[in-house]
N, C-alpha and C positions, 0 to 999 in steps of 0.2 A: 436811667437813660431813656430820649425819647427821639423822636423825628423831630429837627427844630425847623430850620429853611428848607427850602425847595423849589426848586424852579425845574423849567422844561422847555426848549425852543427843537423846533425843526425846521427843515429850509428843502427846497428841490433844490438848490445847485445851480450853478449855471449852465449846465450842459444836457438835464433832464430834458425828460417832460412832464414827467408827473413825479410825485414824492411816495413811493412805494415803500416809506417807514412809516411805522405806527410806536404810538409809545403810551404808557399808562402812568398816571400818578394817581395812586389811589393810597396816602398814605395809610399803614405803615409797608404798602407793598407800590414797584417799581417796576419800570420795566422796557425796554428798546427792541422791537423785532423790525427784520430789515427782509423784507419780501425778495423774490426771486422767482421767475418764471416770464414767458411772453405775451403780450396782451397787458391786459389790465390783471394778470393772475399772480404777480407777485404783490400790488396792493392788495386783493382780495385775500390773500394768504398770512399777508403779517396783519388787515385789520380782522379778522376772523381771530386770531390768534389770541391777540390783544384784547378783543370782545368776553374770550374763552377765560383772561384771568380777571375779568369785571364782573363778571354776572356768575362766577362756579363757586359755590361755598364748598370748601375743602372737610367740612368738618371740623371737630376737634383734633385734631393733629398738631403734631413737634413740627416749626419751621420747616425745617429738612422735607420731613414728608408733605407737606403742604407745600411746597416749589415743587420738586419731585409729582405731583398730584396733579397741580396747574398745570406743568409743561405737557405731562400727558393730556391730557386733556386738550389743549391745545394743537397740542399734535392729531389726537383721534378728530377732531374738527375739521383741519388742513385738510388730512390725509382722505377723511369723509367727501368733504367737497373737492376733491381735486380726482377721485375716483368716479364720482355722479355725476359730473360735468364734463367733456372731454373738452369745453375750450381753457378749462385749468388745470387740464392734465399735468403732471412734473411738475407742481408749483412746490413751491415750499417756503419755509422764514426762519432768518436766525432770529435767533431768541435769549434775553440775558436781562435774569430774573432778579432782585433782591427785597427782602424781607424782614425788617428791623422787628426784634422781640427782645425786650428787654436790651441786656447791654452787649447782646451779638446782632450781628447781617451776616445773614443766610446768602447766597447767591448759588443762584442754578443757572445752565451756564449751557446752549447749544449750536454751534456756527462762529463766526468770528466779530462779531459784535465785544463789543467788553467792558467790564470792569476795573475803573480804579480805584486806589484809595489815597487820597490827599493828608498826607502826616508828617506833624512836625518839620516842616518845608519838603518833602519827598514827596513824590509819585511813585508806587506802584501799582503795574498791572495785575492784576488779581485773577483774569479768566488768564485761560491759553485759545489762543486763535485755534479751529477745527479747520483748516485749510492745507492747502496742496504746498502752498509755500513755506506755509511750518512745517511740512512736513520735511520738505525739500533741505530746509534749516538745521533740524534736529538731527538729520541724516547727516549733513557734512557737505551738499552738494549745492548749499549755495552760501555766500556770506550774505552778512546781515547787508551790508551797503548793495547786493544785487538783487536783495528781496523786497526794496524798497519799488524796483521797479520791474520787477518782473511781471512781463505782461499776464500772463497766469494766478496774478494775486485776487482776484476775487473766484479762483475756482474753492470751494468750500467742499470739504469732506463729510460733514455731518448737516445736518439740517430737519428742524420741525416739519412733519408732513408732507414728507417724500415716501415713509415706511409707516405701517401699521404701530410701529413701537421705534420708537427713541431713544438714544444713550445719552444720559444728559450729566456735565458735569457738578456736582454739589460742594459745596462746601462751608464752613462757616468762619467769620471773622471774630476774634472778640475787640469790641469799638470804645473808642474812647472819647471822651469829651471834646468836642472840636475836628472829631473826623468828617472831611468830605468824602462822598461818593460818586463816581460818577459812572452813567451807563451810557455807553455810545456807539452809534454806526461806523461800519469804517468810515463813509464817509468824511469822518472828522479823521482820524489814523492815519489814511491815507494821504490826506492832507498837511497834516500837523502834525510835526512831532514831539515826542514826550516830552523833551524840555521845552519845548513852546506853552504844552496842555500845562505843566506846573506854572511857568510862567503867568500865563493869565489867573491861574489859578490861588496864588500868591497873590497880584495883583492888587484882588477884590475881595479880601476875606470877610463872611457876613453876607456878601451880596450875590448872592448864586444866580439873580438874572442877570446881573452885569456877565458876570463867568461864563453863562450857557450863551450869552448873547455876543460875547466878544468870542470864542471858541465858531462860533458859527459864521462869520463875520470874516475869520483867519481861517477856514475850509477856505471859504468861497477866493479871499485873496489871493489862498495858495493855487487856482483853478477852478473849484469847485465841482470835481468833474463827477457827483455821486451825489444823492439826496445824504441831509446832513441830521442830524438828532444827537441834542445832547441832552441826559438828564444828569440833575444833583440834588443828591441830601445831604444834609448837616445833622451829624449826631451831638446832641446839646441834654446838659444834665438837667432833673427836674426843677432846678432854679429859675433855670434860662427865658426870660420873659419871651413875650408872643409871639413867634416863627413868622417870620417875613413867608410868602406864598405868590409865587409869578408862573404862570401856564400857561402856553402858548395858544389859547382855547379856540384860535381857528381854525386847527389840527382835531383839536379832540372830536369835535362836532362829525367830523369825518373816521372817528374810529369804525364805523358801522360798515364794515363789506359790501363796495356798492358794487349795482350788474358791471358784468360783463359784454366789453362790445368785441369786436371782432379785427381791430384794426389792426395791423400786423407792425410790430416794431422793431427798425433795423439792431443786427444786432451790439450794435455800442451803444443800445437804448438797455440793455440787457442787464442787469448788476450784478449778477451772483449767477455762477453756474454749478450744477451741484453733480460730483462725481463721489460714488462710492471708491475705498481706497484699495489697490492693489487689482481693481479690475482692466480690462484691456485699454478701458478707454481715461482711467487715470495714469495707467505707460505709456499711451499716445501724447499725452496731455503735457507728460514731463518729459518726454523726449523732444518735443516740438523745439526748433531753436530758435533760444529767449532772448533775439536780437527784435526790439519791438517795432511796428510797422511806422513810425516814423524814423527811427535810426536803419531800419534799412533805406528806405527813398533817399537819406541823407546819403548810404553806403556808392545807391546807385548812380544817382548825380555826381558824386564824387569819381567815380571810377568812368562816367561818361566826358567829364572835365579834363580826366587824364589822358584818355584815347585821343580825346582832340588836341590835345595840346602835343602830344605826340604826331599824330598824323601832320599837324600844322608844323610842325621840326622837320620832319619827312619832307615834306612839299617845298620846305625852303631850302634843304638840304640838295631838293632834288635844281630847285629854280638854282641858285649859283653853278 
């Protein structure tokens, strides 16, 4: 088994300003980190990160420890520049690794970015979201249908270079001929859901830029309201003639961590906020009440419509 296709598009969205994902094809390794911080410090954070698995030879290392090795790494980088610099202080990047060797993919795994695997007409998700609303999930105190939009869905619990060391999840796949991979931001999640992702995904078997580029295309239709990154590979046996190859290369050009300026960005310009779990201000976070600031305006128009329309009952009640 080997890396066959591969492609990679990413998009700001239409409600950015800037695209604060970075992503890496360097086969037989991969990779989506989705920045987080204000200012230019969540770009600075996932392209740093993403620099950190381009240029770090892991050594001779087992898969496992060689994702394992990178994310550190990547982390220690973050963490470095976000501590010598105070206008990226709190930055950080999810981060969602994989590493084809032989007939497994490896995937290491930190934040809520993720992994799928496209088989025999199925999707599954293969990471687990590191977030306040999975959490919220797994606990019982919310359904699936209110986590779609609960406004609290990008606060993330885990995240690259926020801490001197990272808990990162690993695991490995064993892959079969004709498996798709894909690694993505929410950006796309958020937007699309998983039977939509298989759907396109079906679609266009063999042609993973059509996949990456129709997937990105349905973010933005569904709103686009998050910078968007899709990556995909195709696991193809050594038969498989010559790997189709599409890269979005006016992205990669910018993997390089550019300055930092000082402009201050509102906070719905913000994508990720990152709360350690169980502390005061992840109980503040989920006690908030998960009526989102346009269904309240709607709440309060509503309840302003009523008072007059009473009062106007009132006045005519009083006029006869």
């Amino acid at each position: 088994m080997n890396v066959g296709a591969y492609a990679a598009k990413t998009d700001t969205g239409r409600k950015r300003r800037r695209n604060e994902d970075a992503y890496v094809v360097a086969p037989p390794l991969f990779a989506v980190a989705d920045g987080m911080g204000g200012a230019q410090a969540g770009e600075v954070a996932s392209r740093l990160a993403a620099a950190a698995l381009e240029d770090t030879d892991p050594g001779a290392l087992s898969a496992p420890d060689r994702v394992e090795s990178l994310i550190q790494e990547a982390n220690r980088r973050v963490h470095e520049r976000s501590t010598a610099d105070p206008s990226t202080s709190g930055m950080g990047t999810t981060m969602t690794v994989a590493i084809v060797e032989g007939s497994t993919v490896t995937i290491g795994h930190v934040g809520d970015s993720r992994a799928y695997l496209v088989r025999d007409g199925r999707l599954e998700q293969l990471t687990e979201d590191h977030s306040l609303v999975n959490e919220l999930l797994k606990s019982g105190k919310l359904t699936p249908e209110e986590a779609v939009t609960h406004p609290q869905r990008s606060v993330i619990t885990r995240a690259v270079g926020t801490d001197p060391d990272v808990d990162i999840d690993s695991f490995t796949i064993d892959a079969q001929d004709g498996d798709v991979f894909l690694l993505c931001s929410d950006g796309l999640t958020d937007m699309v859901d998983d039977e939509d992702i298989l759907e396109v995904a079906a679609s266009y078997p063999h042609d993973l830029d059509r996949v990456t580029k129709s997937l990105v295309s349905a973010a933005n239709r569904g709103g686009g309201e998050d910078n968007i990154t899709v990556v995909a590979f195709e696991i193809a046996d050594g038969d498989r003639t010559a790997p189709m190859r599409a890269v979005d290369e006016d992205t990669m050009e910018n993997v390089r961590a550019p300055a930092v300026d000082t402009m201050v960005v509102p906070p719905d310009q913000v994508e990720h906020v990152f709360v350690e779990p169980g502390t005061p201000e992840a109980e503040a976070i989920t006690s908030r009440d998960p009526i989102s600031p346009a269904a309240r305006v709607r709440l309060v128009l509503t309840m302003l419509a009523l008072l007059a329309l009473a009062a106007g009952l009132l006045v005519w009640g009083l006029v006869r």
